[in-house]
C-alpha positions as CSV (number, residue, x, y, z in Angstrom):
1,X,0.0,0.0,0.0
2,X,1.1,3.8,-0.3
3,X,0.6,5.4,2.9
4,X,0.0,9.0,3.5
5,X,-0.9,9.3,7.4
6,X,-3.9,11.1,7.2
7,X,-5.1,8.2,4.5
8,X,-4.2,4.8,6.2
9,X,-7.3,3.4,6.4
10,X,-8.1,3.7,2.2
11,X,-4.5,2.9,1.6
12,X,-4.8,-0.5,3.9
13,X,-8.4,-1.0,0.9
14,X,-6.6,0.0,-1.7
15,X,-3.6,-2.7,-1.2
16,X,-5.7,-5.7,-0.9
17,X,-8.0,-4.7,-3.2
18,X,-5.4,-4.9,-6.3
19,X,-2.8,-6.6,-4.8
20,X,-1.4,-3.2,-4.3
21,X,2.7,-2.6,-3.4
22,X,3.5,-2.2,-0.3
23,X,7.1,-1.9,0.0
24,X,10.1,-0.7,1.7
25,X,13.5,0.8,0.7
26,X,15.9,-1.4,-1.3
27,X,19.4,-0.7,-2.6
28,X,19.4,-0.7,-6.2
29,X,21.9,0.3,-8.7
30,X,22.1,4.1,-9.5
31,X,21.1,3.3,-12.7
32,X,17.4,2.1,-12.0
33,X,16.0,2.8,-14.7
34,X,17.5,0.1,-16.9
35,X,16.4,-2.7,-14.1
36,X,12.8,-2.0,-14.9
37,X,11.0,-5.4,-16.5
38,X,10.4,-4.8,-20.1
39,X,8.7,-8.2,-21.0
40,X,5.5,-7.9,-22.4
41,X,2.4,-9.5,-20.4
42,X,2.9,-13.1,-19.4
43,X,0.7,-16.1,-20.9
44,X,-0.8,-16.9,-17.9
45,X,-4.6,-17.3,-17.7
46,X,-6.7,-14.1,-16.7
47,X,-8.3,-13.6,-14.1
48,X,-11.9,-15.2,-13.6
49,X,-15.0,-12.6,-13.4
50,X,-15.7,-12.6,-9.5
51,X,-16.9,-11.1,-6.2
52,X,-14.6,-10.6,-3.1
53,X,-15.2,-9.3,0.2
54,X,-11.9,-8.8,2.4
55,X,-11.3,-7.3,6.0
56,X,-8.5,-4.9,6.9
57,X,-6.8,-4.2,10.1
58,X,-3.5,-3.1,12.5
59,X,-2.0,-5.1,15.1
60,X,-4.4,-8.0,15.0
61,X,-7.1,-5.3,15.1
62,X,-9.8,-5.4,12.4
63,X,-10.7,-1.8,11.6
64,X,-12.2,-1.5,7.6
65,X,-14.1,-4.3,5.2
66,X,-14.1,-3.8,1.5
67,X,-15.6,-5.7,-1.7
68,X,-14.8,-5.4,-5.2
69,X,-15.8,-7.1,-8.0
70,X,-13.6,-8.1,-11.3
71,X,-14.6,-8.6,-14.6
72,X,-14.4,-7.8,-18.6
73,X,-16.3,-4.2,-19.6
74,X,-16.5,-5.0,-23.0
75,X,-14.2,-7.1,-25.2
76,X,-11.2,-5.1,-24.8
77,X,-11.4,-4.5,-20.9
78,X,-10.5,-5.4,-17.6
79,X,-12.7,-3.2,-14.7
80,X,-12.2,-3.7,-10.8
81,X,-15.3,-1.8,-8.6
82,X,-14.6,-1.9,-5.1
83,X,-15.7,-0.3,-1.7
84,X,-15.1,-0.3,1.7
85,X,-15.6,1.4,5.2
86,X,-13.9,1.4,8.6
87,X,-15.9,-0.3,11.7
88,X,-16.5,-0.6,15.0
89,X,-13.9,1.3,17.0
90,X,-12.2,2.2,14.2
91,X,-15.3,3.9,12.7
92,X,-15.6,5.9,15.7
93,X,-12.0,7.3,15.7
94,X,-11.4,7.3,11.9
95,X,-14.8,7.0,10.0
96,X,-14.2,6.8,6.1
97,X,-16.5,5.5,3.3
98,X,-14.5,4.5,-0.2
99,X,-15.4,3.5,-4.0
100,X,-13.1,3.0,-6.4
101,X,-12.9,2.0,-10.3
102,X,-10.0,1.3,-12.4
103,X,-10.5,0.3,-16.1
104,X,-7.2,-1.3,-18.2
105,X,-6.7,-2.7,-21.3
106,X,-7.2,-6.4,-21.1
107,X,-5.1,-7.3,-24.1
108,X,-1.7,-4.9,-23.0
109,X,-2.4,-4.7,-19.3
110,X,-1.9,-1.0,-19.2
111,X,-4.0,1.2,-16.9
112,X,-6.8,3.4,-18.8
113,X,-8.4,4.9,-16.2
114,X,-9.1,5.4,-12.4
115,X,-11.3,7.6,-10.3
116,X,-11.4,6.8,-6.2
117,X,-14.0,8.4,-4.0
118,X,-13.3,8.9,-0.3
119,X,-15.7,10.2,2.5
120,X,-14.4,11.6,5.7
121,X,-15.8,13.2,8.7
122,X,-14.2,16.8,7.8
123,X,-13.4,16.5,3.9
124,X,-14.3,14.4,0.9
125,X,-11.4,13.6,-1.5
126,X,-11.6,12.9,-5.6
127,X,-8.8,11.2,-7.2
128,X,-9.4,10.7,-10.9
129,X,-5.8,9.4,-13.1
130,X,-6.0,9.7,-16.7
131,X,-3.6,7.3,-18.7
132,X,-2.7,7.8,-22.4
133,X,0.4,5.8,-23.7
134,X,3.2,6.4,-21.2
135,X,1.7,9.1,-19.6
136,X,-0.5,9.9,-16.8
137,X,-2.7,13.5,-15.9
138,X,-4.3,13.4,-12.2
139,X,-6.8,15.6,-10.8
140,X,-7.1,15.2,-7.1
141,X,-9.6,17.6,-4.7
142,X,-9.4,17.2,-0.7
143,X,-11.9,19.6,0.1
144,X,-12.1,22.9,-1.5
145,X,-8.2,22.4,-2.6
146,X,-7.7,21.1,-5.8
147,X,-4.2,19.9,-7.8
148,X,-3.5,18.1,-11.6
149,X,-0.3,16.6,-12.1
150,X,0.9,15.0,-15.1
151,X,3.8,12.6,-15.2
152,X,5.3,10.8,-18.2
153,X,7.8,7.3,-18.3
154,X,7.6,4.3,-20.2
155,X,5.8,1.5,-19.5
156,X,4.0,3.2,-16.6
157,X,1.6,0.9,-14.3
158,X,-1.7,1.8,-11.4
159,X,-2.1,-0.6,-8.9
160,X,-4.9,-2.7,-11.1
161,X,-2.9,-3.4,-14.0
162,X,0.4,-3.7,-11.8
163,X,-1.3,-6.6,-10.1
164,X,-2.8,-7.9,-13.6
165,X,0.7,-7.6,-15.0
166,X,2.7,-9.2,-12.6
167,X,0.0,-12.7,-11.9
168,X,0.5,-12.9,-16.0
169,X,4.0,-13.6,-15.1
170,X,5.7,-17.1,-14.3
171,X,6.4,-16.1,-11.2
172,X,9.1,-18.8,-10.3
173,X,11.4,-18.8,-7.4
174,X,13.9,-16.1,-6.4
175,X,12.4,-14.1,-10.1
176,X,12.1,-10.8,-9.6
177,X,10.0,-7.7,-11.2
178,X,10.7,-4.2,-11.0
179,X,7.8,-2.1,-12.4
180,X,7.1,1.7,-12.5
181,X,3.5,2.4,-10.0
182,X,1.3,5.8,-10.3
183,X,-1.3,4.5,-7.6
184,X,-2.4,8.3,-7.0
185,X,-0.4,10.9,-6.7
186,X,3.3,10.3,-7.0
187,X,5.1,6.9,-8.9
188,X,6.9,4.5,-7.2
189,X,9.5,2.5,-8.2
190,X,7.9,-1.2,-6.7
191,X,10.3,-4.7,-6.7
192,X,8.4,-7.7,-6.0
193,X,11.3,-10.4,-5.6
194,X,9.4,-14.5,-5.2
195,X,10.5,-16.2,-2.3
196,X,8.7,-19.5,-2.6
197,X,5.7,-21.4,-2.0
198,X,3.8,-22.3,1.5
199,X,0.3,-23.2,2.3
200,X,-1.4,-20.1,4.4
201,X,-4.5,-20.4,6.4
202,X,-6.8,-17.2,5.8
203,X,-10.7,-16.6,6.9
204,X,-11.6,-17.6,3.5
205,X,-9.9,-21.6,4.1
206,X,-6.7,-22.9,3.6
207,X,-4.4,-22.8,0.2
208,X,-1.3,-23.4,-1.6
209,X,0.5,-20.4,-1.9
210,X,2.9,-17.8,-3.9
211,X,5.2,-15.8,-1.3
212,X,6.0,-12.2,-2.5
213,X,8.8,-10.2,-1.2
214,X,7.4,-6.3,-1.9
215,X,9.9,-3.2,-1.6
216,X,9.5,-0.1,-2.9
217,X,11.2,3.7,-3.5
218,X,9.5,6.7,-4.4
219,X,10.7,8.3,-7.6
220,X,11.1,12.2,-7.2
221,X,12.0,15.6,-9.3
222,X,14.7,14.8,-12.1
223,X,13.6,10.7,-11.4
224,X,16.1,10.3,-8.0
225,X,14.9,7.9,-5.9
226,X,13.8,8.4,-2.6
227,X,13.5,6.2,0.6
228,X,9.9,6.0,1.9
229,X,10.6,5.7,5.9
230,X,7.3,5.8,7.0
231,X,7.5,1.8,5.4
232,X,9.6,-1.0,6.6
233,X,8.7,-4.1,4.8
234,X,5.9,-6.4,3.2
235,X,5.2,-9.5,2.8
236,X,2.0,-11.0,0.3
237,X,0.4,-14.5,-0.4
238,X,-1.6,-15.1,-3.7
239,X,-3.3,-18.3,-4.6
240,X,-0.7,-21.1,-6.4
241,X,-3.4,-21.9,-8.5
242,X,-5.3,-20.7,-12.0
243,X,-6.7,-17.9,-10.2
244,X,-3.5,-16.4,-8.6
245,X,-6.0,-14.1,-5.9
246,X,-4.5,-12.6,-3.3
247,X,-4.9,-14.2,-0.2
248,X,-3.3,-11.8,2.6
249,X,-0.9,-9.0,2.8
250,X,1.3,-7.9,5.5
251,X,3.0,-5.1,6.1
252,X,5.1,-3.5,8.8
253,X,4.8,0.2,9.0
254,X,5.3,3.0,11.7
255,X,2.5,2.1,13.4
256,X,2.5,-1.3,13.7
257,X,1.6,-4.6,11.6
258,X,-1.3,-3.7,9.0
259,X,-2.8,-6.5,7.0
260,X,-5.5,-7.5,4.5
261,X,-7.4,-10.8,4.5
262,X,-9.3,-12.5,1.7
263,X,-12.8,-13.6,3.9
264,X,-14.6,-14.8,1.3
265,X,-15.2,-15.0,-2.7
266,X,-17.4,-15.9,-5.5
267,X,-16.6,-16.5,-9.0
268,X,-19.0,-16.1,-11.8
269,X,-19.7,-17.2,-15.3
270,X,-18.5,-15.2,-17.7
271,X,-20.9,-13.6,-20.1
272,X,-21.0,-15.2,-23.9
């Protein structure tokens, strides 16, 4: 996940959502840029049409719960829907209602479009990324403030088609894929290294598993890479099987252990 502090709780959605990058600082070459995977999309088998709900939480403390739902939007399309809210406790200290969309190009796996929708106590936020080619333009308003950015690099990913992307891959041991994220309002350089397979128990059963490794850098002005502090490390779990869902996340942050949990999913037929 990419945390800002005054965002945790859509940022813990967010990550388990699309198998978002939640990473910490790694020591790569000064020349970064030419570690960055150029393969094209992986022959894997996409993704099945489906329905998931999963829960969210700190410390063994379960503060949001979030659905989405995956599927084609036309021939050429890959849209993920999702929402989510903080509750009990939580709710009372931090209360936030969140939608999301994020369109991509099913055939490239390149991001199209995304718009997010959060509601806060004092403040709604809009985030709304517009993709073209290489090149990204955001509009984002947190109250009556409002900025655009644009931002240009090839081969430039979201979190959606980051995830799609990187499950199209082999994914064998000790492999390791360096991609360029724009999840809202800055890119991040994200490394997802595969340490191996294990089964993992979550609220949804138990299953064979894919352990990911997940690091990440911010890229800044003049493309320098930054350390994120506020992140320490991550660790993920996806299916080992045709559907290659996430199953949890893990990450330990400044203020404690977050995680996301797969509680429950449907799959559906796809339409003829």
């Amino acid at each position: 996940m990419f945390i800002q502090d005054r965002h945790l709780p859509v940022s813990i959605v967010r990550v388990a959502f699309c198998v978002c990058f939640s990473f910490a600082s790694v020591a790569i070459a000064a020349d970064w840029e030419s570690t960055i995977n150029k393969e094209p999309p992986g022959n894997f088998a996409e993704l099945r049409p489906l329905q998931a709900t999963y829960v969210f939480g700190w410390s063994g403390f379960t503060a949001a719960i979030g659905d989405v739902k995956f599927a084609r939007s036309g021939a050429n399309r890959f849209q993920l829907d999702g929402k989510a809210r903080t509750l009990g406790l939580a709710r009372l200290l931090w209360k936030l209602d969140a939608n999301f969309t994020a369109v991509t190009d099913a055939e490239t796996l390149r991001p199209i479009d995304f718009k997010q929708f959060e509601v806060y106590r004092s403040q709604n936020i809009v985030t709304h990324l517009s993709f073209r080619g290489n090149s990204v333009h955001g509009d984002r308003t947190e109250g009556s403030k409002a900025k655009t950015r644009d931002f240009s690099y090839p081969g430039l990913f979201d979190l959606q088609s980051a995830m799609l992307y990187v499950r199209s891959q082999p994914l064998k041991p000790q492999s390791v894929y360096r991609i360029l994220v724009y999840p809202a309002t800055d890119p991040y350089l994200a490394t997802l290294t595969v340490v191996g397979r294990e089964k993992v128990s979550v609220r949804a059963g138990t299953f064979d598993a894919i352990k990911l490794d997940l690091k990440l850098k911010r890229v800044g002005k003049n493309l320098q890479l930054e350390t994120y502090r506020k992140f320490r490390r991550g660790t993920i779990w996806v299916a080992d099987n045709s559907d290659r869902l996430l199953l949890r996340l893990e990450s330990q942050i400044f203020i404690g252990t977050i995680f996301a949990e797969l509680q429950a999913v449907r799959y559906e037929t796809p339409k003829s």
